[in-house]
Structure formats: structure tokens, C-alpha cells
Rosetta silent file (secondary structure, phi, psi, omega in degrees, C-alpha in Angstrom):
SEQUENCE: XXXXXXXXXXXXXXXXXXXXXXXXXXXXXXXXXXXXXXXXXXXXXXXXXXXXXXXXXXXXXXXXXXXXXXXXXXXXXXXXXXXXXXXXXXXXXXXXXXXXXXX
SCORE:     score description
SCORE:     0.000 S_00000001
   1 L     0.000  140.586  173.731  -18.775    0.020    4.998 S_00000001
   2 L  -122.126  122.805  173.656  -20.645   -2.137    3.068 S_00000001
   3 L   -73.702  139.365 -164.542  -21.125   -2.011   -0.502 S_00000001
   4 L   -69.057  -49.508 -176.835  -24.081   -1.357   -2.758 S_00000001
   5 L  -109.924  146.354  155.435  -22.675   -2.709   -6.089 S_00000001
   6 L  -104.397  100.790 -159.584  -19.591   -5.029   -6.241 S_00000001
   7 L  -104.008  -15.780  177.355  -17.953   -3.672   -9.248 S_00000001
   8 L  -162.270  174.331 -173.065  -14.503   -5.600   -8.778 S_00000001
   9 L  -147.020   84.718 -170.565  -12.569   -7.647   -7.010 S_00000001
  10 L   -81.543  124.315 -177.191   -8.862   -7.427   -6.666 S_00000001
  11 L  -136.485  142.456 -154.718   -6.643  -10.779   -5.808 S_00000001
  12 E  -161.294  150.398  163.327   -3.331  -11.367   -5.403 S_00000001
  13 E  -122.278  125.040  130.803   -0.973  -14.674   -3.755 S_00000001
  14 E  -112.891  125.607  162.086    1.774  -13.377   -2.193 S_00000001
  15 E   -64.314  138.739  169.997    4.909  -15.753   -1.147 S_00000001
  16 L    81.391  -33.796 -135.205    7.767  -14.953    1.000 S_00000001
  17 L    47.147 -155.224 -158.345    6.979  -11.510    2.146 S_00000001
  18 L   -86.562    2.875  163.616    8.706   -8.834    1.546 S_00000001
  19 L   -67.651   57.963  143.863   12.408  -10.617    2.449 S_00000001
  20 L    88.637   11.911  160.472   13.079  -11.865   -1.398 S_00000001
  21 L   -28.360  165.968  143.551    9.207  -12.508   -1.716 S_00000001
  22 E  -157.921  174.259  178.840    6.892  -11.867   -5.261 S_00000001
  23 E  -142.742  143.359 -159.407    3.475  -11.336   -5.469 S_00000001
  24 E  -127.255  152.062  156.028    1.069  -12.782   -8.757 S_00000001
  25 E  -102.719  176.082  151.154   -2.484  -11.611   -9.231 S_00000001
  26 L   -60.537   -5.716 -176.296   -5.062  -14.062  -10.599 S_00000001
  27 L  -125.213   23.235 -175.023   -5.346  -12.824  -14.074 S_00000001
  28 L    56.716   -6.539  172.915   -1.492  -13.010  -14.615 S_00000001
  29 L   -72.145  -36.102  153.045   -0.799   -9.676  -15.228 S_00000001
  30 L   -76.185  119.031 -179.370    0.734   -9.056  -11.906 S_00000001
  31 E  -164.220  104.085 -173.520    3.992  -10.637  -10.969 S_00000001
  32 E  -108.770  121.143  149.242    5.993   -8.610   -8.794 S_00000001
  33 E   -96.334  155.299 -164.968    9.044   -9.619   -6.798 S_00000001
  34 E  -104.226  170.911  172.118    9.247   -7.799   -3.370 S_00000001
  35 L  -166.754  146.734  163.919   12.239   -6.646   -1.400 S_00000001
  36 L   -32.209  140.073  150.368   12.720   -4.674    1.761 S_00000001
  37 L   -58.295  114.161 -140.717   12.608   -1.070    2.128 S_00000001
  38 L    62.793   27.496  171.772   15.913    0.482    1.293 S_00000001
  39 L   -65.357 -171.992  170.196   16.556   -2.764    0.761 S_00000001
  40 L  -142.188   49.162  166.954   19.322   -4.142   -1.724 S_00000001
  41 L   -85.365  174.718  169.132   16.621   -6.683   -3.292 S_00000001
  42 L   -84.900  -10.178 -153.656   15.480   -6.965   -6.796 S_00000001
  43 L  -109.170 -121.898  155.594   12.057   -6.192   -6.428 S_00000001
  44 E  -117.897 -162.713  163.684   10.060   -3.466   -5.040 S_00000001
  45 L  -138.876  153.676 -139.152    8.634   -3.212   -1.886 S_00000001
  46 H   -56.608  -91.972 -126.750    4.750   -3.506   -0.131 S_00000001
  47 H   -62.865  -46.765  172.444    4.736    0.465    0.396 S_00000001
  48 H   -77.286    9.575  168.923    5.643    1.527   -3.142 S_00000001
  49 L  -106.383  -35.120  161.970    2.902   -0.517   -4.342 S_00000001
  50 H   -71.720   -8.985  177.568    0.222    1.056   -2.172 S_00000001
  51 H   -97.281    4.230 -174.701    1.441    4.643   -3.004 S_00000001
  52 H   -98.457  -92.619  156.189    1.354    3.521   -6.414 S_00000001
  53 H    -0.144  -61.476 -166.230   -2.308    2.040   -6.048 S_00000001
  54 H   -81.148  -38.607  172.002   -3.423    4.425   -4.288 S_00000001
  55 H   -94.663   -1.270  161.196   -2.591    7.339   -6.195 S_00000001
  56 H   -82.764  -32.787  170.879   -3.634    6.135   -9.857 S_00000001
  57 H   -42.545  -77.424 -142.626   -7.363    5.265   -7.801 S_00000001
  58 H   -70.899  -58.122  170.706   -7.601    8.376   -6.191 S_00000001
  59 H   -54.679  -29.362  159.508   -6.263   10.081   -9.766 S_00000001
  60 H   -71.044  -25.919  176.749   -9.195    8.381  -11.898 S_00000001
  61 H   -69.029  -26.450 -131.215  -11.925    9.546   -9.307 S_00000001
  62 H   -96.970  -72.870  145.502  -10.188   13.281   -9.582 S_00000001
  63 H     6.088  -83.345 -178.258  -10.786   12.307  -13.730 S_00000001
  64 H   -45.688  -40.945  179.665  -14.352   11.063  -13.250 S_00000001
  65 H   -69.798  -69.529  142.158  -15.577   13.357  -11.023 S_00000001
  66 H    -1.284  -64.017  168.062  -14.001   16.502  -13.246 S_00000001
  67 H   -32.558  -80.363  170.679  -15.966   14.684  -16.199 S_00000001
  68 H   -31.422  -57.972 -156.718  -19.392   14.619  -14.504 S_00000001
  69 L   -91.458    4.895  164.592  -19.304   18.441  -13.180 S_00000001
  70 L    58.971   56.744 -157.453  -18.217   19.162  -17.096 S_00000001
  71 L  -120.196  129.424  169.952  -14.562   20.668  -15.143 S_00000001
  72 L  -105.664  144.130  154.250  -11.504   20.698  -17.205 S_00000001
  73 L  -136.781  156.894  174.445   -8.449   19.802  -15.887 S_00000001
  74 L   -81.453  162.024 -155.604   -4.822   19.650  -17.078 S_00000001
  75 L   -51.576  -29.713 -152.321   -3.527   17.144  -19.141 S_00000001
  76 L   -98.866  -65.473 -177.188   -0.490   16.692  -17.046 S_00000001
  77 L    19.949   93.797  168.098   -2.231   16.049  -13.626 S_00000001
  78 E  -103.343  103.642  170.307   -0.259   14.781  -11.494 S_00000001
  79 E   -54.932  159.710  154.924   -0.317   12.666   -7.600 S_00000001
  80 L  -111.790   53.432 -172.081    2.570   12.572   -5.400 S_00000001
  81 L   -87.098  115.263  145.875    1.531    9.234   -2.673 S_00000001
  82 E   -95.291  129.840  148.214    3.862    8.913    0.549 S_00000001
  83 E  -117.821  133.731 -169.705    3.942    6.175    2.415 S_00000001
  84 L  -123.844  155.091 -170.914    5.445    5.946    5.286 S_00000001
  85 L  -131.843  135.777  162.460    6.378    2.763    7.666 S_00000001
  86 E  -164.694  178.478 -178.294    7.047    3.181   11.021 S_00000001
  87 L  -102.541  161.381  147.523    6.330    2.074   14.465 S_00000001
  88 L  -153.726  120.157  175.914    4.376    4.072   17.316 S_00000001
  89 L    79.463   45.444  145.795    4.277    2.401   21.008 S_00000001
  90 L   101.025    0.862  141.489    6.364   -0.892   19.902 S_00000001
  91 L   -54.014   80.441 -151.503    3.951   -1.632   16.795 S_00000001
  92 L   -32.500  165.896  137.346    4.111   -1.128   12.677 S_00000001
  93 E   167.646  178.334 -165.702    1.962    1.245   10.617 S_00000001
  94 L   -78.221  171.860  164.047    1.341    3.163    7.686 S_00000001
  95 L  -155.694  131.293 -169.708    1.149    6.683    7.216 S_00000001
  96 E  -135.169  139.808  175.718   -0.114    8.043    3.901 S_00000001
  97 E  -129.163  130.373  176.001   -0.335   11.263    2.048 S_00000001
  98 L   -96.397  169.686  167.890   -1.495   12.437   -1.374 S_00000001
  99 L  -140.069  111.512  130.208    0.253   15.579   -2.936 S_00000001
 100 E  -121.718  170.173 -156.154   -1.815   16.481   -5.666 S_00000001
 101 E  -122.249   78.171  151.859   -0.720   18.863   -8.630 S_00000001
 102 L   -21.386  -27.257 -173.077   -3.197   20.565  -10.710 S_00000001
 103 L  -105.049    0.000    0.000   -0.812   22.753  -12.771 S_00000001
């Protein structure tokens, strides 16, 4: 896909990986140390930052959209994002799900 407008740009350095790792954005507000999943690290880990990510995006379009179409919704709104890591045929990947809650 290629975009019409470029409205942002999101950057991040991460070090280490996710094996006692952190990750800094560029504007200093992010500075995360990482740790394995189910891990016994300090930090979080890569997966709970995309279901985190993913479901405050996905909750501002739900917001925005709502807005436009003059749509009330409650106050409360909530997401639910799984992610899941696993392999299939000797290989990682993601698996992702939203739960959202309207009520």
C-alpha cells in the first residue's frame, strides 16, 4: 500500500532483543526494557507491545469514525488484543485478534 499523506512516522532503536533487551523511541518518551515471554525478566515483551499498539490504534479509529457518522458510543469502550507467538512448519509468527466491547 502506498500512502497518500504521510501523517507520522514512528521510530524506535532497539538493543538486545527481547533476552534482557530495551527499546527507546526518538523523542524519548519510549524506553522500554524487554524480556521473554513468560519470561522471569524485568521488562515486557515484543507481543504485549503490539497488542497494546494495536488495540489503542484500532480503538481511536472506532472513536473517529463514531464521531464522523455523529454515533455515540460508551464511555467505557473497551479492546481486548491477543497476540499469539508460535511456530507453523519449523518457522515463528504472529497471530492476532481484537475482542472488542461496546457495553
Amino acid at each position: 500500500m502506498t500512502l497518500e499523506k504521510l501523517l507520522y512516522t514512528a521510530k524506535a532503536r532497539t538493543t538486545g532483543g527481547r533476552e534482557g533487551g530495551a527499546s527507546d523511541g526518538d523523542d524519548g518518551r519510549l524506553d522500554v526494557k524487554l524480556s521473554p515471554p513468560g519470561g522471569r525478566g524485568a521488562g515486557t515483551n515484543p507481543e504485549q507491545l503490539f497488542a497494546a499498539g494495536w488495540s489503542a490504534c484500532f480503538l481511536s479509529a472506532i472513536k473517529l469514525v463514531a464521531g464522523k457518522k455523529k454515533v455515540s458510543h460508551p464511555a467505557d469502550v473497551a479492546i481486548d488484543a491477543e497476540v499469539d507467538l508460535g511456530t507453523t512448519h519449523g518457522v515463528f509468527g504472529l497471530a492476532a485478534r481484537l475482542n472488542v466491547s461496546l457495553v
